[in-house]
C-alpha positions as CSV (number, residue, x, y, z in Angstrom):
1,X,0.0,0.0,0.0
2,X,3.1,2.2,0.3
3,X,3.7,1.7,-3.6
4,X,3.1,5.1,-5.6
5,X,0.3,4.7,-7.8
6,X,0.4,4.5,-11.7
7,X,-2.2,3.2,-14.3
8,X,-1.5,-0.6,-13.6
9,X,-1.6,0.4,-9.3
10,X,-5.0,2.9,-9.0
11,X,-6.1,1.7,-6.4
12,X,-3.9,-0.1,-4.1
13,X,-1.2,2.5,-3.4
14,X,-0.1,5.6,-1.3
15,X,-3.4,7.0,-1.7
16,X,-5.6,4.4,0.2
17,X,-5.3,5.2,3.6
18,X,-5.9,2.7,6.8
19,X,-8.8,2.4,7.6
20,X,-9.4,0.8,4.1
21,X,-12.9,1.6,2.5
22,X,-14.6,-2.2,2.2
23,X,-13.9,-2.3,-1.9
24,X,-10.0,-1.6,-1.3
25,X,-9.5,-3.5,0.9
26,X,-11.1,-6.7,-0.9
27,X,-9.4,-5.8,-4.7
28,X,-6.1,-5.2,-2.5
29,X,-6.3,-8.5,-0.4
30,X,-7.2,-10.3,-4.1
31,X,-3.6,-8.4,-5.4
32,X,-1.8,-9.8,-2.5
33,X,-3.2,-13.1,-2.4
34,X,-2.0,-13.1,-6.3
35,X,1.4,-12.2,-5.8
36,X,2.0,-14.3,-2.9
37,X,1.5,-17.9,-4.9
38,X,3.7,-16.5,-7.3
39,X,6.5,-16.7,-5.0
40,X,8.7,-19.9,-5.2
41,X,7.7,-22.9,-3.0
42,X,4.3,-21.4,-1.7
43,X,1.9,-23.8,-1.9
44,X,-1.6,-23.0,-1.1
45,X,-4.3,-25.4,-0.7
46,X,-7.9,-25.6,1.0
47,X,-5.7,-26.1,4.5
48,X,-3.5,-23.1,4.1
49,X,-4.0,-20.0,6.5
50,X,-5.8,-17.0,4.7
51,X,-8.6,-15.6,2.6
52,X,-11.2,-17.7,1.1
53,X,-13.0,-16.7,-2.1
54,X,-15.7,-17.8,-3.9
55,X,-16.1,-18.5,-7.8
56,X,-16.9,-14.8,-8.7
57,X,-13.8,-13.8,-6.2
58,X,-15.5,-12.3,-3.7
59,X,-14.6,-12.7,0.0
60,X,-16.3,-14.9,2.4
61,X,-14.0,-16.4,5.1
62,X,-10.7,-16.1,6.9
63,X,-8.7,-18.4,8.1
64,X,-6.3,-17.6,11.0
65,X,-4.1,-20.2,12.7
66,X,-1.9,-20.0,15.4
67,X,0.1,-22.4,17.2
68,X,-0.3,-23.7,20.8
69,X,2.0,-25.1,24.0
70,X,-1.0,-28.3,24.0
71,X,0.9,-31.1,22.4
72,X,-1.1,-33.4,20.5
73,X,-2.1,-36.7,22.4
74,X,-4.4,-40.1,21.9
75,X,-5.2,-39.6,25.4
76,X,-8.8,-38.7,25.2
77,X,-8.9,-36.9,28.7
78,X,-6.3,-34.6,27.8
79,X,-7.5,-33.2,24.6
80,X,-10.9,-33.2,26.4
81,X,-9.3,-30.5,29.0
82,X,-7.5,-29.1,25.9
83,X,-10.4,-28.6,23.3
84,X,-12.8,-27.4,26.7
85,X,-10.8,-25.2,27.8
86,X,-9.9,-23.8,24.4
87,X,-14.1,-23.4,23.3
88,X,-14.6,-21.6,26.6
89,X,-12.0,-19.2,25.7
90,X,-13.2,-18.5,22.4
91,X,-16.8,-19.0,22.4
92,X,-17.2,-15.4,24.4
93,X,-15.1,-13.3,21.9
94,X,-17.2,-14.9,18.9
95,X,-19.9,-13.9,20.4
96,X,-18.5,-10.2,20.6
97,X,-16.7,-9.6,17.4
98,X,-18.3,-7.9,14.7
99,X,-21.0,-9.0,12.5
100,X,-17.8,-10.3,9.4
101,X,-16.6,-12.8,12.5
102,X,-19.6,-13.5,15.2
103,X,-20.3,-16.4,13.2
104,X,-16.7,-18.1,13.3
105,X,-15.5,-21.5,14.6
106,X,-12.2,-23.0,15.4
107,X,-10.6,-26.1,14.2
108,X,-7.3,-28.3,14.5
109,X,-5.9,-31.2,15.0
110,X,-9.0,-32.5,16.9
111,X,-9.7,-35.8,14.2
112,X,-9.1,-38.5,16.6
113,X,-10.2,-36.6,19.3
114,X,-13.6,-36.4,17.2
115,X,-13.6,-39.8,16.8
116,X,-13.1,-40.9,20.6
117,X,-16.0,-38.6,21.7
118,X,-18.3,-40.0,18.5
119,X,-17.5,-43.2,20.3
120,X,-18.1,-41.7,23.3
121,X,-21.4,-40.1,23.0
122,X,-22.9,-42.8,20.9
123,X,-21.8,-45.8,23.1
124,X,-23.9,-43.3,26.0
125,X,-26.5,-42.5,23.9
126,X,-27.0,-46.0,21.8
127,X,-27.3,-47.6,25.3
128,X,-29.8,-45.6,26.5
129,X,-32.0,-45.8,23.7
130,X,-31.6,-49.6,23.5
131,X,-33.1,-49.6,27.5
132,X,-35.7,-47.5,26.3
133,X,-36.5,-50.3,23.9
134,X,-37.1,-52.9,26.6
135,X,-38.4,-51.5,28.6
136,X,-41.5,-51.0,25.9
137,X,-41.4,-54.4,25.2
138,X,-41.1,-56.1,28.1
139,X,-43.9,-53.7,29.1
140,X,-46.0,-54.8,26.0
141,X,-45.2,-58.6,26.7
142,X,-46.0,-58.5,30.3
143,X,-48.1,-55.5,29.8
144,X,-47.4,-54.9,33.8
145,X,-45.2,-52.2,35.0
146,X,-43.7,-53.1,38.2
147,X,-42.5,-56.2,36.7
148,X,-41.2,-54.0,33.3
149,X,-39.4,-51.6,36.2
150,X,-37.5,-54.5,37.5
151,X,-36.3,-56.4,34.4
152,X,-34.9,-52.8,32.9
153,X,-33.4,-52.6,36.4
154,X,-31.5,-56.1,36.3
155,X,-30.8,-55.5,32.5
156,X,-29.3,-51.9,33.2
157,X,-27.2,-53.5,36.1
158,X,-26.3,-56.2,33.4
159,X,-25.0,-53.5,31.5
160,X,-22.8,-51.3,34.0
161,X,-20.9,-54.6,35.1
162,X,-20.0,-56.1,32.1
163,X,-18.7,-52.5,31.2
164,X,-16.7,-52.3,34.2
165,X,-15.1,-55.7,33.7
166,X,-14.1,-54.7,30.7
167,X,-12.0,-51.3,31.8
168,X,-11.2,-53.7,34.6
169,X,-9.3,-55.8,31.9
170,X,-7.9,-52.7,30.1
171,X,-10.1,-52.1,27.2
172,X,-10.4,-48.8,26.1
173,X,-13.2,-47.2,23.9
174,X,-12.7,-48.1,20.4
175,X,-15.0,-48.7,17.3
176,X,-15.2,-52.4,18.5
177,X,-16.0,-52.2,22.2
178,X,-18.5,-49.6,21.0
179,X,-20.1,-51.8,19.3
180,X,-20.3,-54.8,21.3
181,X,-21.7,-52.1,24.5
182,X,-24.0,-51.6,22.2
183,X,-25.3,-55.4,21.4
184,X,-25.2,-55.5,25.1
185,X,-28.7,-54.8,25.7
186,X,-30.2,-57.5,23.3
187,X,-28.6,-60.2,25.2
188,X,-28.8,-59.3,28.7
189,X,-32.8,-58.6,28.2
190,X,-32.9,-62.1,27.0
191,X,-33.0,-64.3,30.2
192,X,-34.7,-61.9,32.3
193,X,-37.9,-61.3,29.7
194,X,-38.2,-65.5,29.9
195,X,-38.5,-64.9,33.6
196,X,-40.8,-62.2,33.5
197,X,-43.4,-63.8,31.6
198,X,-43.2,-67.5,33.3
199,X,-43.8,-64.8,36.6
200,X,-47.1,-63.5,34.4
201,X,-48.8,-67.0,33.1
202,X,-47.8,-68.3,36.5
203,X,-51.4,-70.2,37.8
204,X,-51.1,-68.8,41.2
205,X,-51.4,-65.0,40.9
206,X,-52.1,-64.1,43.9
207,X,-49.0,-65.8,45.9
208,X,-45.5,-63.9,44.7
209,X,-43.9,-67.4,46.4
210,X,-45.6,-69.8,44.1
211,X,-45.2,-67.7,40.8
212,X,-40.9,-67.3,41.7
213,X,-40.9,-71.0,41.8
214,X,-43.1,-71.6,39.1
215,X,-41.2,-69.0,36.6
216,X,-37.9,-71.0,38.0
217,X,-38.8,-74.7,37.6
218,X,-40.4,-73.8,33.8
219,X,-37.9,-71.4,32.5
220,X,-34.8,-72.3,34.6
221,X,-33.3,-75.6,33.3
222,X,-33.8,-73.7,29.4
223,X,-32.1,-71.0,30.1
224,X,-29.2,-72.4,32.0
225,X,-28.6,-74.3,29.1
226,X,-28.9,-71.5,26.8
227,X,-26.0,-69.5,29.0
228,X,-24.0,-72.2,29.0
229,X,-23.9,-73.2,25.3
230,X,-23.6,-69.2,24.7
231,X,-20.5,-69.0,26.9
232,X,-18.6,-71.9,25.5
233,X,-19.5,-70.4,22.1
234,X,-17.6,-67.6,23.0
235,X,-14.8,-69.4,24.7
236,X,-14.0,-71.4,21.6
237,X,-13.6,-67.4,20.1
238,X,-10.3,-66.8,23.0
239,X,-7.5,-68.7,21.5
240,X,-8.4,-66.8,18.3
241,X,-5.2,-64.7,16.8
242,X,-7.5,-61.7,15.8
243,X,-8.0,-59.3,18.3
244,X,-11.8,-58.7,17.0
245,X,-12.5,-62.5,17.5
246,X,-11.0,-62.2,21.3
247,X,-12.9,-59.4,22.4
248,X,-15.4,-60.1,20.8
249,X,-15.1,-63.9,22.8
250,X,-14.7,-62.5,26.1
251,X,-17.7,-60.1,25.4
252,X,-19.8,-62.8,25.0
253,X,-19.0,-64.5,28.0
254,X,-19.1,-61.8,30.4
255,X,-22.7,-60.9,29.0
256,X,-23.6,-64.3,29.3
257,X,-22.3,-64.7,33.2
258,X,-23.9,-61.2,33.8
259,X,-27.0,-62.1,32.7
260,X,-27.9,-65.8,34.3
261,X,-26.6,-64.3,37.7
262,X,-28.5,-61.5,37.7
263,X,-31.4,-62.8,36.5
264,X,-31.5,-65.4,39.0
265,X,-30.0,-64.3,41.6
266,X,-31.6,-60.5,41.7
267,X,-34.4,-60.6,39.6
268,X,-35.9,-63.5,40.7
269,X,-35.5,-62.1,44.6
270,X,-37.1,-58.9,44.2
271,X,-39.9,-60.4,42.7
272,X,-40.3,-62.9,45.7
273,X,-39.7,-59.7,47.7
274,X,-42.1,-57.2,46.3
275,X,-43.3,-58.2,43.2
276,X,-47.1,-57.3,41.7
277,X,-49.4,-59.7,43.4
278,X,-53.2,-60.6,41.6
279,X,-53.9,-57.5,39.4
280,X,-51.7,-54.7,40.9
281,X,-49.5,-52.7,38.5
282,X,-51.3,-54.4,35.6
283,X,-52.4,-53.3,32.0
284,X,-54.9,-55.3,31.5
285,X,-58.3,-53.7,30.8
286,X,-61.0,-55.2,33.3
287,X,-64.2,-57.0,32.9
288,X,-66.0,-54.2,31.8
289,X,-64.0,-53.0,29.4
290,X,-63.1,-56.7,27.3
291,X,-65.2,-58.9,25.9
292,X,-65.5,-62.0,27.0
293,X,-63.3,-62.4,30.3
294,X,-65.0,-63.0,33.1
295,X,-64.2,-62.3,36.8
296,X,-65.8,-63.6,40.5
297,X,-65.7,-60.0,41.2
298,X,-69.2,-59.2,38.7
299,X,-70.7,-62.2,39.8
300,X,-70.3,-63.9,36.3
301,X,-69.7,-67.1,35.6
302,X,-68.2,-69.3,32.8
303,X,-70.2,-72.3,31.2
304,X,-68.3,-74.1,28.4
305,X,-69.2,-76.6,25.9
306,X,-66.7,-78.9,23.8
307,X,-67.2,-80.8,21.1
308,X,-64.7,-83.1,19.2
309,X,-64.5,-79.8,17.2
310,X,-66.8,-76.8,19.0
311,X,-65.4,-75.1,22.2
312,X,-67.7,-72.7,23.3
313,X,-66.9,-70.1,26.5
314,X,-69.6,-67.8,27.6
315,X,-69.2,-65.3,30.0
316,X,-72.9,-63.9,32.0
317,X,-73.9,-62.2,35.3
318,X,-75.6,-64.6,37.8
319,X,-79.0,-63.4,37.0
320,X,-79.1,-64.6,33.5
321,X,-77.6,-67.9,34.1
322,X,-80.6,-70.4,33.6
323,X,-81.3,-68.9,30.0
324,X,-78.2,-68.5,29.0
325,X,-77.3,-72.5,29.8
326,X,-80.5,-73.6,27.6
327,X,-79.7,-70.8,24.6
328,X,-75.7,-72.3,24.8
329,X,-77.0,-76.3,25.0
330,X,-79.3,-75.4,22.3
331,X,-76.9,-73.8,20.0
332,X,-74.5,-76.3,20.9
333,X,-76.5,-78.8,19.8
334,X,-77.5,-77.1,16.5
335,X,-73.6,-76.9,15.8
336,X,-73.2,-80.3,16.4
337,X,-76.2,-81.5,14.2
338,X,-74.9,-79.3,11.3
339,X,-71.5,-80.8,11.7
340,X,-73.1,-84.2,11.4
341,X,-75.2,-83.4,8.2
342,X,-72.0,-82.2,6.9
């Protein structure tokens, strides 16, 4: 800008003075950026430090980069502290600047850092939702809610100790263990749903004793077998020389362990403890909202009739029962007749 002007130079000479009007400065900035990559061994690229133009060379960002005493680290904790502490210091002075720079960011060497939070949230967020899940199914299935409370409870504790064993081993977060934290839920909800529903068919429903040791004597031999078959499966992965294979192995396993002891030995007890005796906590519409189920409290009662191929359940209030046995005995015998002819 010190350059005296002349017929090739009108504009970006002695005669612009600082502060530059807006159109100066942008046809000067455009004459500077020209003669710099005609220097020897400048090489500029999308990374390179500087003005950015658009197609019809107009200016629309600025790049300004500056080094920093944080060297660059896998550890995720320290470029955590780093990248915070960094954002807090810069997110108030965007905020401030002029209208050309409010609307800046910062960037660097953050790519594996990126990566390790991805994993980070995600594995956070991918279990969560994956609770979420089971619990609406299990509460679908058993359509009870005490009992849908307790199985996410033994699943989510399912979850937070097979993820401590594995820091306890020495795994750290990867794309792998992200995954398999992931696949977690689906096979720790497995044992305990099994349980669950034995507890809801159980024939004594109004004794929490009886249905504990009727969901255990149906569903407990199965699934025993099922966990152990599951963790030899992934025992024969161990002696494996891929890494994937072994974790994947000892994964398995540890889910597998997690799952049958918890399931037995915490879900099973809490429902002996406290769990929903008769009709308490239940979804189940009543009498007088379903068709056809019939309860001692309404004063109904149940007449059936079966034939070889004819099962017929009627549900009626007391005071209606002698009509209602002829009007069934006489239709079941019509049925029966018809069937005959046929």
């Amino acid at each position: 800008m010190e350059a005296p002007c002349s017929s090739d130079r009108p504009v970006c000479c002695e005669t612009s003075k600082f502060p530059y009007r807006p159109y100066v400065f942008e046809e000067c900035l455009k004459e500077a950026m020209n003669e710099i990559t005609l220097q020897p061994g400048m090489m500029l690229n999308k990374y390179t430090a500087g003005p950015r133009f658009d197609r019809n060379d107009k200016l629309i960002g600025l790049i300004v980069e500056m080094p920093t005493n944080q060297p660059l680290s896998a550890s995720f904790k320290e470029m955590d502290v780093f990248y915070t502490h960094l954002e807090q210091f810069l997110s108030p002075l965007l905020r401030s600047a002029p209208f050309g720079l409010a609307s800046g960011w910062f960037i660097g060497d953050f790519q594996f850092y990126s990566l390790q939070k991805g994993l980070y949230d995600g594995t956070l967020t991918s279990v969560g939702l994956s609770l979420l899940v089971a619990q609406f199914v299990i509460l679908v299935t058993s359509r009870n809610i005490a009992i849908a409370l307790f199985a996410n409870l033994s699943v989510a504790c399912v979850i937070f100790v097979t993820a401590a064993s594995l820091v306890l081993l020495g795994w750290e977060l990867n794309v792998l263990e992200s995954v398999t934290i992931s696949i977690a839920v689906g096979l720790a909800v497995d044992f305990t749903a099994h349980y669950a529903i034995a507890y809801i068919v159980a024939p004594s429903s109004g004794d929490r004793q009886q249905r504990v040791e009727f969901a255990a004597s149906r569903m407990g031999a199965a699934i025993s077998m099922a966990a152990l078959t599951t963790f030899i499966a992934g025992a024969g992965l161990l002696p494996s020389n891929v890494l994937a294979y072994n974790h994947f192995g000892v994964f398995i396993m540890l889910v597998m362990a997690a799952s049958w002891l918890y399931s037995n030995y915490f879900f099973l007890p809490v429902l002996s403890a406290i769990g929903p005796q008769g009709s308490c906590c239940d979804l189940r519409c009543s009498s007088s909202c379903c068709t056809g189920i019939a309860t001692d409290s309404d004063e109904h009662t149940t007449i059936m009739t079966e034939t070889s191929s004819v099962k017929v359940t009627c549900a009626t209030p007391a005071s209606s029962r002698a009509p209602m046995l002829s009007s069934v005995s006489s239709n079941a015998t019509e049925i029966i007749e018809r069937q005959t002819v046929i």
